[in-house]
C-alpha positions in Angstrom: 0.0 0.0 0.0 1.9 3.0 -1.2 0.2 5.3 1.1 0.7 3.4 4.2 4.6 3.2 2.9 5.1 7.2 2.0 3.4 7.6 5.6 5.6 5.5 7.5 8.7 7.0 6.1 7.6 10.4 5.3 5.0 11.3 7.9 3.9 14.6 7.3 6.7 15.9 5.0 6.2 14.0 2.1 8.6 13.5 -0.8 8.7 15.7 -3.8 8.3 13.1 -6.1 7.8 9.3 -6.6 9.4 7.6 -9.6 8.4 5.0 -11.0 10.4 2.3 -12.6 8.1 -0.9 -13.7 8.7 -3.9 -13.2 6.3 -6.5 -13.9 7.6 -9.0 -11.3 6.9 -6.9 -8.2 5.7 -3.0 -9.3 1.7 -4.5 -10.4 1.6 -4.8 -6.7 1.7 -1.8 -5.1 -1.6 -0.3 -4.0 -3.3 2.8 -4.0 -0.8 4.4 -6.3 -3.0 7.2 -7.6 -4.7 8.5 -4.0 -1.2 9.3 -2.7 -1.1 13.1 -3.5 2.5 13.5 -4.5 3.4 14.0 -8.2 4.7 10.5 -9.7 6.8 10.0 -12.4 7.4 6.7 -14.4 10.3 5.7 -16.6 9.5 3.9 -19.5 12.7 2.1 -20.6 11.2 0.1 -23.5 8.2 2.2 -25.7 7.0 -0.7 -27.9 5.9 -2.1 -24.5 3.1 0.4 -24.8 2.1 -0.6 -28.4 2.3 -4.8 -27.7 -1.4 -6.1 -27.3 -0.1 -9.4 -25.5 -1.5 -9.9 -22.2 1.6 -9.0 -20.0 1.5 -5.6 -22.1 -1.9 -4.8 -21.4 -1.8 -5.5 -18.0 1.6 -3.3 -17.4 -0.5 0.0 -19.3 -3.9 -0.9 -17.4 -1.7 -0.4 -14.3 0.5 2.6 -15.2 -2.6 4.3 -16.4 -4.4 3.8 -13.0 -1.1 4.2 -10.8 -1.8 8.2 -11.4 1.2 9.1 -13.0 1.6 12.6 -14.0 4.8 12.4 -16.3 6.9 9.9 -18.2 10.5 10.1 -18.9 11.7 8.0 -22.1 14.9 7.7 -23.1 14.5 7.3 -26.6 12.7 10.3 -27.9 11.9 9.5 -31.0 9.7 6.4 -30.1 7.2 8.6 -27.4 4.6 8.3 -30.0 4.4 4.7 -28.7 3.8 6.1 -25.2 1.5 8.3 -25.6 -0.5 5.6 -28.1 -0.5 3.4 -25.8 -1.8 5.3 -22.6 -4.2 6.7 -25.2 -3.3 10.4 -23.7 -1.8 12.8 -26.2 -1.8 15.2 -23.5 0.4 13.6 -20.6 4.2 15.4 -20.7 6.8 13.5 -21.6 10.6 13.8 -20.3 13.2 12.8 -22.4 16.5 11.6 -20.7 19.3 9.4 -22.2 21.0 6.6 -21.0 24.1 6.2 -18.9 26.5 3.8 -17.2 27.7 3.7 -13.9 31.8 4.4 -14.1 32.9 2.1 -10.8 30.9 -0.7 -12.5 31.3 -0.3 -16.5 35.4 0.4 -16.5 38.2 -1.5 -18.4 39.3 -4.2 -15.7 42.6 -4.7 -18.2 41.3 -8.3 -17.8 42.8 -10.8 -20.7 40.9 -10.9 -23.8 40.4 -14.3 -25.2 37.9 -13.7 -27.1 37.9 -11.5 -30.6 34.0 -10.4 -30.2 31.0 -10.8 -28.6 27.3 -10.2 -29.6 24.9 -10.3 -26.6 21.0 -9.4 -26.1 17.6 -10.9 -27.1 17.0 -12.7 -31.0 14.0 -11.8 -31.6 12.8 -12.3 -35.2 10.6 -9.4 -35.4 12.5 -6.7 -33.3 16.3 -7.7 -34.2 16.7 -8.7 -37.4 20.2 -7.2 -37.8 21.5 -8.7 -34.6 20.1 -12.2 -35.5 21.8 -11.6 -39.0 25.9 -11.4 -37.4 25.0 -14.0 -35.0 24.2 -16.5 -37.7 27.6 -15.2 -39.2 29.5 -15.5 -36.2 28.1 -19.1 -35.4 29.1 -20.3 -39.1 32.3 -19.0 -39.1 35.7 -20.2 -37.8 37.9 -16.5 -37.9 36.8 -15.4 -34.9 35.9 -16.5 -31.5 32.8 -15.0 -29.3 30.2 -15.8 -27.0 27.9 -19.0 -27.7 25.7 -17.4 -24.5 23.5 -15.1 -25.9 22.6 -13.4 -22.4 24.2 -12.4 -19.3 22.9 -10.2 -16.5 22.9 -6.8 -16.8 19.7 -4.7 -14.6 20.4 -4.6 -11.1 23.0 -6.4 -9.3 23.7 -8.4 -12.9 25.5 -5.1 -14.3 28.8 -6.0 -12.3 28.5 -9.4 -13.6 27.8 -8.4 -17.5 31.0 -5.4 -17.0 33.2 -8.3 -16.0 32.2 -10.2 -19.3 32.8 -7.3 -21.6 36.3 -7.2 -20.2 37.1 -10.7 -22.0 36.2 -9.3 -25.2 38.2 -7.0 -27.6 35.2 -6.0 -29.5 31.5 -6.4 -29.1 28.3 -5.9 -31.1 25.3 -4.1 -30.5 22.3 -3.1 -32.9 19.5 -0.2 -32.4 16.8 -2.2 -33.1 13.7 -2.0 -35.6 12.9 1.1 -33.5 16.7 2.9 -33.6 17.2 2.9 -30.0 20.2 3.8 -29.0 20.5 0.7 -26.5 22.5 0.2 -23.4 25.3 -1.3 -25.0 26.4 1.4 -26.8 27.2 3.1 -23.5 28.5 -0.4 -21.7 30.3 -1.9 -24.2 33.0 1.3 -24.7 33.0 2.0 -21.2 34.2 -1.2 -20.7 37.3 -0.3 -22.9 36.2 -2.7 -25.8 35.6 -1.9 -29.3 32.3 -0.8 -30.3 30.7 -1.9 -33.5 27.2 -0.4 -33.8 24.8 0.0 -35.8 24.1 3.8 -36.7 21.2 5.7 -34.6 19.9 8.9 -35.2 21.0 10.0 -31.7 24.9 8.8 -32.0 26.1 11.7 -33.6 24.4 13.8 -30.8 26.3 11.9 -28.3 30.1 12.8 -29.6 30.1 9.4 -31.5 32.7 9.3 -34.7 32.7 6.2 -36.6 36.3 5.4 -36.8 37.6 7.6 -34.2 35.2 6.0 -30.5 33.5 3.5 -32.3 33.4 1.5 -35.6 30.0 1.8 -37.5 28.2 -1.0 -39.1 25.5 -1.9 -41.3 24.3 -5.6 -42.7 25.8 -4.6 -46.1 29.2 -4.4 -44.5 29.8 -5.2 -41.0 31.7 -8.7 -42.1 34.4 -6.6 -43.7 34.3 -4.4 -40.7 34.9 -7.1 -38.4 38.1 -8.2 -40.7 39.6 -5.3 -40.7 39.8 -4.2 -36.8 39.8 -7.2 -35.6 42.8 -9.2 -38.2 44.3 -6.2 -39.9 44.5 -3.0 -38.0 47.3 -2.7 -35.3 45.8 -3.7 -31.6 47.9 -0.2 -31.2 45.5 2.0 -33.6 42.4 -0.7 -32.2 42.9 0.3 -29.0 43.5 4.1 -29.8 
């Protein structure tokens, strides 16, 4: 009961603001969201979730609608028109935000390398087509080695364990999408001190992003050449660089 919780902690100085960050294991619990009289915020960290009609969908934007939430933060701004679809509200202010990593957890570990790159992340057919496409590549071919997991922890108290991985890879692989996010991974996987290859987002430039200078970009058309070249002939000097 999120009144009975504000009160215990709060008593009568409230907070300034609740956020919000769903979570449909635990947050379709909490009570009495919308009589607690203190502006709440939500974070919506994947948009499509608001334009999927499958039942775990629905039920999340039943219960974000009815939580009384009077503003969303996104953090990819070109995909709010999903949001605001799906809470059928054209009205309801959105705040747009970006991604970041935490710099004690996401850091080069100068941990060995062993393997040439890594692809991690959900395959689904319909959403990521392009990373689906390298890792058939990478599981036909024999040039380089990488990951035969396709997932490893990253929310939460998993982010320490996914850093650590990223460590024992020179380069990794990360793709925006059908939707051109600009996805976690492009802020973990440099952080990490490991060569990004990325797939081009409208939002990368914005960011300080140069392809060949902080990160390498690719498309389907070319990214197996790509891969060559940093990974079998460029220096590890000017790779590293």
């Amino acid at each position: 009961d999120l009144q009975k919780v504000v009160d215990a902690i709060y008593g009568n100085d409230p907070p300034d603001v609740i956020y919000i960050h769903y979570n449909r294991h635990y947050t379709h619990r909490i009570r009495n969201a919308a009589s607690v009289n203190v502006p709440k915020i939500g974070f919506v960290g994947d948009p499509q979730d608001f334009i999927v009609d499958d039942e775990k969908h629905v039920l999340k934007r039943r219960w974000m609608r009815q939580a009384g939430i009077c503003a969303y933060m996104t953090i990819a701004p070109q995909a709010n028109w999903m949001v605001l679809k799906g809470l059928e509200d054209e009205s309801i202010p959105i705040i747009n935000s970006h991604l970041a990593v935490d710099a004690e957890i996401f850091r080069d570990m100068h941990l060995r390398r062993p393997y040439d790159i890594g692809s991690f992340g959900a395959h689904t057919d319909s959403k990521y087509p392009f990373r689906i496409l390298v890792r058939d590549y990478l599981i036909n071919q024999k040039e380089f080695s990488f990951n035969r997991k396709q997932r490893v922890g990253r929310g939460g108290n998993d982010a320490a364990r996914f850093a650590k991985e990223l460590n024992r890879f020179v380069s990794c692989f990360t793709c925006a999408s059908i939707y051109g996010y600009t996805v976690a991974k492009y802020f973990e996987i440099p952080a990490c001190g490991t060569l990004l290859f990325g797939e081009r987002t409208s939002l990368l430039e914005e960011f300080g992003y140069r392809d060949g200078v902080n990160f390498v970009e690719v498309s389907p058309e070319n990214f197996k050449e790509k891969f060559h070249y940093y990974l079998r002939e460029a220096h590890p000097d000017d790779r590293r660089k």
